[in-house]
LUMNUNU-527584 format. One record per residue: residue number from 1; x, y, z of N, C-alpha, C in turn. Coordinates in steps of 0.1 Angstrom, whole numbers. Atoms other than C-alpha are relative to their C-alpha. Layout:
BEGIN
PT   resi     npx     npy     npz    capx    capy    capz     cpx     cpy     cpz
PT    NUM       X       Y       Z       X       Y       Z       X       Y       Z
...
//
This chain:
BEGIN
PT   resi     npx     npy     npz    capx    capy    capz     cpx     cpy     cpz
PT      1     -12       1      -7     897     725    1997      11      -3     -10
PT      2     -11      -1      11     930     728    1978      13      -9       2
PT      3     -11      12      -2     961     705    1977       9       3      -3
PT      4     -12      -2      -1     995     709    1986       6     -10      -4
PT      5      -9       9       0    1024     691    1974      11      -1       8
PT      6     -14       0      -9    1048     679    1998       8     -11      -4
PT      7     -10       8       2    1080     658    1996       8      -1      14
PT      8     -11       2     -10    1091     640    2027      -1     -18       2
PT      9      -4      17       1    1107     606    2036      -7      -9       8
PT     10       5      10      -7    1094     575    2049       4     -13      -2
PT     11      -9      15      -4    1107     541    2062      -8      -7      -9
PT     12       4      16      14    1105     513    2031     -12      -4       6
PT     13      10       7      -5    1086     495    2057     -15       6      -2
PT     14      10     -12      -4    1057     524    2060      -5       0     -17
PT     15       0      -3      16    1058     531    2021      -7     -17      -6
PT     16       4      16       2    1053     489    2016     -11      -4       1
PT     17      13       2      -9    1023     489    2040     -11      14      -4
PT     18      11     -13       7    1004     520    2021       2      -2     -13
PT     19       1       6      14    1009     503    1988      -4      -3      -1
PT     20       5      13      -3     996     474    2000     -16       1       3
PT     21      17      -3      -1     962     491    2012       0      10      -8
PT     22       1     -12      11     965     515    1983     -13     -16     -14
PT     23       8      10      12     960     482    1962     -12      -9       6
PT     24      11       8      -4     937     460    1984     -15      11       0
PT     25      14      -7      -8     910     493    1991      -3       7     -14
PT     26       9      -4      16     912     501    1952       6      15       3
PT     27      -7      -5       4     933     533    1957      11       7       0
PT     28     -18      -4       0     966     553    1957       5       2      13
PT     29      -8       3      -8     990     555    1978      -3      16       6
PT     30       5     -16     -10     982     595    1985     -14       1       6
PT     31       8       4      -7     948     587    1995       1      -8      15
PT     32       0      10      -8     957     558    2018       9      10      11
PT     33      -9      -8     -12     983     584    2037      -6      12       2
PT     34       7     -12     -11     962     613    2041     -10      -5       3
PT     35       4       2      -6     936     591    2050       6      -5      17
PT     36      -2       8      -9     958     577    2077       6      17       7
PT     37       2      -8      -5     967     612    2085     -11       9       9
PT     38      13      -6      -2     934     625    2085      -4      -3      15
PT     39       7       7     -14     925     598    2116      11       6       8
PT     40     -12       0      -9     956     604    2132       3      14       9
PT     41       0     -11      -6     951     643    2136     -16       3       6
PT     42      15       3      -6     914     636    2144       0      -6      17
PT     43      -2       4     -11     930     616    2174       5       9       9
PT     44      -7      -5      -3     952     640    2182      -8      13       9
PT     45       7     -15      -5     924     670    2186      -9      -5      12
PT     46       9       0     -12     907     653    2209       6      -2      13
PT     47     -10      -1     -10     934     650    2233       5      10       8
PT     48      -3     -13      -8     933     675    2258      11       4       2
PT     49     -12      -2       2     967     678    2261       8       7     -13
PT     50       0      -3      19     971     683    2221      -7      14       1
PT     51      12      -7       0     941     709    2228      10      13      10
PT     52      -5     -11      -4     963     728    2253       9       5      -4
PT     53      -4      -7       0     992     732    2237       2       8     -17
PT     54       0      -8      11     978     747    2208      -5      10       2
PT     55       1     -15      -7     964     774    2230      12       7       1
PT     56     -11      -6      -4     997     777    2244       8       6     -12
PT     57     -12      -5      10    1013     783    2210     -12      16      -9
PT     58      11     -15      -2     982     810    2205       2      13       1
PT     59      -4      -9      -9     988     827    2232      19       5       0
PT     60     -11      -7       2    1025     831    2223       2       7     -12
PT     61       4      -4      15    1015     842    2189       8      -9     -11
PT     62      -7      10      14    1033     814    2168      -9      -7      -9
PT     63      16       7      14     998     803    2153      -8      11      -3
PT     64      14     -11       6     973     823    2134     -15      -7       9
PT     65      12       4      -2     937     826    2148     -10     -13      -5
PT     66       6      11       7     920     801    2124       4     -13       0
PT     67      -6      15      -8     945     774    2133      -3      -3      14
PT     68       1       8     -13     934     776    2166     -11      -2       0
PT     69      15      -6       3     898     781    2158      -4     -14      -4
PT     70       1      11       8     903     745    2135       3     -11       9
PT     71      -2       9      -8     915     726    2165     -10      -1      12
PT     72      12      -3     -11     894     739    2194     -13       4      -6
PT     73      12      -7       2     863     751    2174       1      18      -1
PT     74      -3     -16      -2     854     788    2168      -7       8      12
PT     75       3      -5     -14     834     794    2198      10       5      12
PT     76     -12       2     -10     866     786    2222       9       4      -4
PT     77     -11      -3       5     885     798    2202      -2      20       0
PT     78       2     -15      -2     869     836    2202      -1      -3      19
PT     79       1      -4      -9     867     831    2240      15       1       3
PT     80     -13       0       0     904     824    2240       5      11      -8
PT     81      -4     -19       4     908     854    2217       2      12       8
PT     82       6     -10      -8     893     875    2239       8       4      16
PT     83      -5       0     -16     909     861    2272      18       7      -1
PT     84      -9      -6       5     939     866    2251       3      18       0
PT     85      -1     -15       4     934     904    2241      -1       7      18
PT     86       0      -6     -16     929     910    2283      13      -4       7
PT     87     -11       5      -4     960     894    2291      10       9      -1
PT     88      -9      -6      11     979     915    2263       1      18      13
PT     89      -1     -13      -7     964     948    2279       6       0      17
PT     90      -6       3     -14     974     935    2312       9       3       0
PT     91     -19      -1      -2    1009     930    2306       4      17     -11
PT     92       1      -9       8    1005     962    2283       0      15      18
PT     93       4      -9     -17     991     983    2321      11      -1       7
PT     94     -12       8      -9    1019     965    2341      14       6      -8
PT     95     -19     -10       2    1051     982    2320      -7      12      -2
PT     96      -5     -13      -3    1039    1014    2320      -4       2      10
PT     97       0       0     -15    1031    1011    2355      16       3       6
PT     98     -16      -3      -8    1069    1005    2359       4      11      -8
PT     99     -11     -11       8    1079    1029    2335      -3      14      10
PT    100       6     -11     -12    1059    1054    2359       6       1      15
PT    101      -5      -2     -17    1073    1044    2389      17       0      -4
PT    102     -19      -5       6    1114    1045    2368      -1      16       1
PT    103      -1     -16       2    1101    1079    2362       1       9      15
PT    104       3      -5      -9    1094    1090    2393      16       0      10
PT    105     -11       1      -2    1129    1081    2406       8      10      -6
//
């Protein structure tokens, strides 16, 4: 797994208290914050609600497959593919239906 560098801000207080168990647990301060991320998105996935609306951003196509795949698993995640690609042709059936019946006028 490979590592990104990012740069964003955080309240003194926040920064103080990841120092502080950076030094009591023996190590850094980027450890101690993606471990506290780590739990925090671990919480997050199990939260059906969290769970839905990462379908929903799926299904609108604003996420790639494998992101949703990483939150729901890949099982549910190919059923959701799938329920996806029937939906698509749906609404795919459904305008040239109208375009057929514009034409026909």
């Amino acid at each position: 797994m490979g590592t990104t560098r990012v740069n964003f801000r955080l309240p003194d207080e926040l920064v103080e208290k990841a120092d502080l168990a950076a030094q009591v647990t023996h190590r850094n301060r980027t450890e101690v914050v993606s471990e506290a991320l780590r739990e925090y998105l671990a919480d997050a996935e199990r939260d059906e609600q969290f769970a839905e609306a990462v379908v929903e951003l799926f299904l609108d196509d604003e996420i790639e497959f494998d992101v949703l795949a990483s939150v729901v698993g890949r099982q549910d995640a190919e059923s959701i593919r799938a329920s996806k690609a029937l939906l698509d042709r749906g609404d795919d059936l459904a305008a040239d239906l109208a375009d057929l019946g514009r034409d026909e006028k």
